[in-house]
N, C-alpha and C positions, 0 to 999 in steps of 0.2 A: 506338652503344649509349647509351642515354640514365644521365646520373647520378642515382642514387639519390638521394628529396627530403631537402630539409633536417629533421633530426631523426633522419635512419637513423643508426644505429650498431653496430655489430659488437664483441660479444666472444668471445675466443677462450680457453675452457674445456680447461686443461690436463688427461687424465686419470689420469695413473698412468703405466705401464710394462708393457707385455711383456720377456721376455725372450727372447733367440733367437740361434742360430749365424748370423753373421752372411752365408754362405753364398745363405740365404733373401732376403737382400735386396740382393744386389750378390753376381752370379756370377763366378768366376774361376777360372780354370785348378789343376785340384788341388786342389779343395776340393771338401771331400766332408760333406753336410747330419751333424749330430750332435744328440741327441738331450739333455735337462736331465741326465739321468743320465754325458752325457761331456763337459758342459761344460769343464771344467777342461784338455780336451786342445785344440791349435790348430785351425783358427783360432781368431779370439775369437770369444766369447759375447760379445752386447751388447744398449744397452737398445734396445726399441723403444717410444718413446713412441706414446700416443694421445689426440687431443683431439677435441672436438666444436666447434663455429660456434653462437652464436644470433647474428643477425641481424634487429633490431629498426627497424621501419619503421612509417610512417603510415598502411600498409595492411596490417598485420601482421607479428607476430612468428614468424619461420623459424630454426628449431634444425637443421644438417647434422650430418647421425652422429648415433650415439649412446654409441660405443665400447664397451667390453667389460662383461659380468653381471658383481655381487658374489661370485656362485655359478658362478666360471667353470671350477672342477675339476669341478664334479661334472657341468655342464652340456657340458663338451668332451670330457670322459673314452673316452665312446663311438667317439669317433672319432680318436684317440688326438694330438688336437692339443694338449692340455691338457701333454705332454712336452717339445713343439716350439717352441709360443706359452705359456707359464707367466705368467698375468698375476701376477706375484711384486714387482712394484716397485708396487705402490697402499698409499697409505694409507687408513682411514675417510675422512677429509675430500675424497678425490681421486674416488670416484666420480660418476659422471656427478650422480646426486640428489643427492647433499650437494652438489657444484658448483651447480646451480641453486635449491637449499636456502639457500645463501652469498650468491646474487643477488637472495633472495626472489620467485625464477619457481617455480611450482607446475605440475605436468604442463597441469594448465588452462590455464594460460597461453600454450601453445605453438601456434599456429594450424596452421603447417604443420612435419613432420619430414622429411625429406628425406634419400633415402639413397643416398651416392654409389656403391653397391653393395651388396649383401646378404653379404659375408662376417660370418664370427664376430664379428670386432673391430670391425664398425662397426654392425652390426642387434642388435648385443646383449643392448642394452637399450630395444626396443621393447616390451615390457611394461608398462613404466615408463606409457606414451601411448596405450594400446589401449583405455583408457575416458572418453578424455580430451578428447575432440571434435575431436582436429588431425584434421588433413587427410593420410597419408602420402602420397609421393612418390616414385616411383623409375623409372629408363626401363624404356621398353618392352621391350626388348632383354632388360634383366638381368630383368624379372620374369619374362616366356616361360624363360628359360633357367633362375631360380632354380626353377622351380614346374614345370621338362618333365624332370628326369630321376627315374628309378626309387630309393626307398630313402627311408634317414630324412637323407641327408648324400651333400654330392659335394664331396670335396677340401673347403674354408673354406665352404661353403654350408652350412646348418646349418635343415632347414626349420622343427624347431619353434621358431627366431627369429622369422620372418618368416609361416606357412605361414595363422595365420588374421587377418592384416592384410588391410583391401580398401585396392588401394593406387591410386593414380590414377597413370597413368602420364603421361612427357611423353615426346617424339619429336625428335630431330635437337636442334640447338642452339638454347636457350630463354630469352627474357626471362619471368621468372617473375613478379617485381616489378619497380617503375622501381628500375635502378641494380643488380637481381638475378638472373643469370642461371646458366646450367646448361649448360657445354661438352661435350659426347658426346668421351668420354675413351678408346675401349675396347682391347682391348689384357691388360688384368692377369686383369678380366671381361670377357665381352660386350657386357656394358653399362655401363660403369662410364662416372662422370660427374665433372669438377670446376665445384669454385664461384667464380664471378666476382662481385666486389663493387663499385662504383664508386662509390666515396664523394666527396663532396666535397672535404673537408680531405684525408683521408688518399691519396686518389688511389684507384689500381685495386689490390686484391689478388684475388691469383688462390691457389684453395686444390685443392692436386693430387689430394687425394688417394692410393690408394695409383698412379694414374697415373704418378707420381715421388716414390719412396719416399722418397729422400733427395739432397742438394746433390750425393754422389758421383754418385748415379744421373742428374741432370739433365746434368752433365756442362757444355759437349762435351768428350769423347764421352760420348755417354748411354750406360749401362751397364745392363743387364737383370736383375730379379732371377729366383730361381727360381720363384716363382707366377706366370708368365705365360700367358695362355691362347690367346692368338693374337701371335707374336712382333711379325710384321712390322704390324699394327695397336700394340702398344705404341711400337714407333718411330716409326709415324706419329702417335702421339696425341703422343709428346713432343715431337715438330720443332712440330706444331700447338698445343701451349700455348707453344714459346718465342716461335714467331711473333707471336703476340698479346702474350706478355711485352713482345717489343721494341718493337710497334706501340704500348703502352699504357705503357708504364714500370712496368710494374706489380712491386708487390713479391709475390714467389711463395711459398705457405708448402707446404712437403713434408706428404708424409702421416705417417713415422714417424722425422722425423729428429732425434735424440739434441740435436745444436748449438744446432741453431735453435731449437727451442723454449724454451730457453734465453735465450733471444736477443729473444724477441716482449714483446711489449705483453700482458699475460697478464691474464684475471680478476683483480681485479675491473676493471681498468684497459680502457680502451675504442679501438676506432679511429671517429673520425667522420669 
């Protein structure tokens, strides 16, 4: 895989917080999913971060995710995940536009958006891009599957997210840009996808998505959570990012985990 030209750089756009029985994201014997309303009984309620990727390069600027709407009760409500996922931990300054408002990137600004899946908490805010001449992005796989079942919502799919984006699809595992690629993840979706970075300085990061939700989840033993849609494909997807972790040294950032993001090199701070 070739590395990314000199001048790419990557920041990593913290977004706020879900909240959610922890159940949802690392399964275990005797736990049983609870609702915002029974938070306060065992297990724990905890946070779930979410951030999004811009990814700036010589041959354009690519933003992965887009994380959760401002308006995300009244937009989730229908489907009663607004109980479950409570985006409750955002401040004004943490939405996705104020984050790129903070880096002076303008929707215009974004060439390509890229979507490692169409669930709620990551097509959320493609509104934001819908006049804005990017290019979306998302596999083949997960578009057939977001756009073929009956209704306004299936489980975390959410159509009026996504339903009048034309999106361009990519197939199998993808150099998208020099140093930018797209690993076929699936497993949590059908199609879901992580992002692979090779930079220069900073080396290889590899970004999971909800592939591996969190450090517990990657394991070993990798541990499954309850949104899975094909088990034995998320096993496979997780042995096939560690593979390439080891091959590459790469440092791995989870999709919603509490520690780490903690931990990262955050807006406005950069990796080259």
């Amino acid at each position: 895989m070739a590395l990314a030209k000199p001048g790419t750089k990557l920041t990593i756009l913290p977004c706020g917080a879900m909240t959610a029985d922890l159940t949802w994201l690392l399964l275990a014997p005797g736990r049983a999913i609870r609702s915002r309303q029974q938070k306060a009984e065992p297990p724990e309620w905890v946070d779930v971060p979410t951030h999004c990727v811009l990814v700036d390069t010589p041959e354009g600027r690519l933003l992965w995710d887009t994380s959760c709407p401002p308006d995300w009760e009244q937009r989730w409500e229908p489907t009663g995940l607004h109980d479950f996922f409570p985006y409750d931990k955002v401040s004004e300054d943490e939405y996705l536009h104020a984050r790129l408002q903070q880096l002076g990137v303008a929707p215009g600004d974004i060439d390509y958006v890229v979507l490692s899946h169409l669930h709620f908490d990551h097509a959320g805010n493609l509104g934001l891009f819908r006049d804005s001449g990017a290019t979306f992005v998302v596999s083949d796989v997960e578009k057939e599957f977001a756009f073929g079942f009956d209704g306004a919502f299936s489980g975390a799919h959410i159509k009026s997210d996504y339903q009048d984006v034309e999106f361009r699809t990519v197939s199998g595992d993808t150099e998208f840009l020099p140093g930018v690629s797209f690993i076929q993840t699936p497993g949590h979706t059908p199609g879901s996808m992580s992002l692979r970075v090779d930079l220069p300085e900073s080396g290889t990061m590899i970004f999971t998505a909800d592939a591996v939700y969190r450090g517990e989840s990657y394991g070993p033993p990798s541990v499954p959570a309850a949104i899975v849609n094909n088990l034995e494909s998320w096993y496979s997807s997780v042995e096939k990012l560690r593979g390439i972790a080891e091959e590459t040294d790469a440092t791995m950032v989870f999709g919603h985990d509490p520690e780490q993001i903690r931990q990262l090199r955050v807006a406005p701070g950069v990796y080259a």
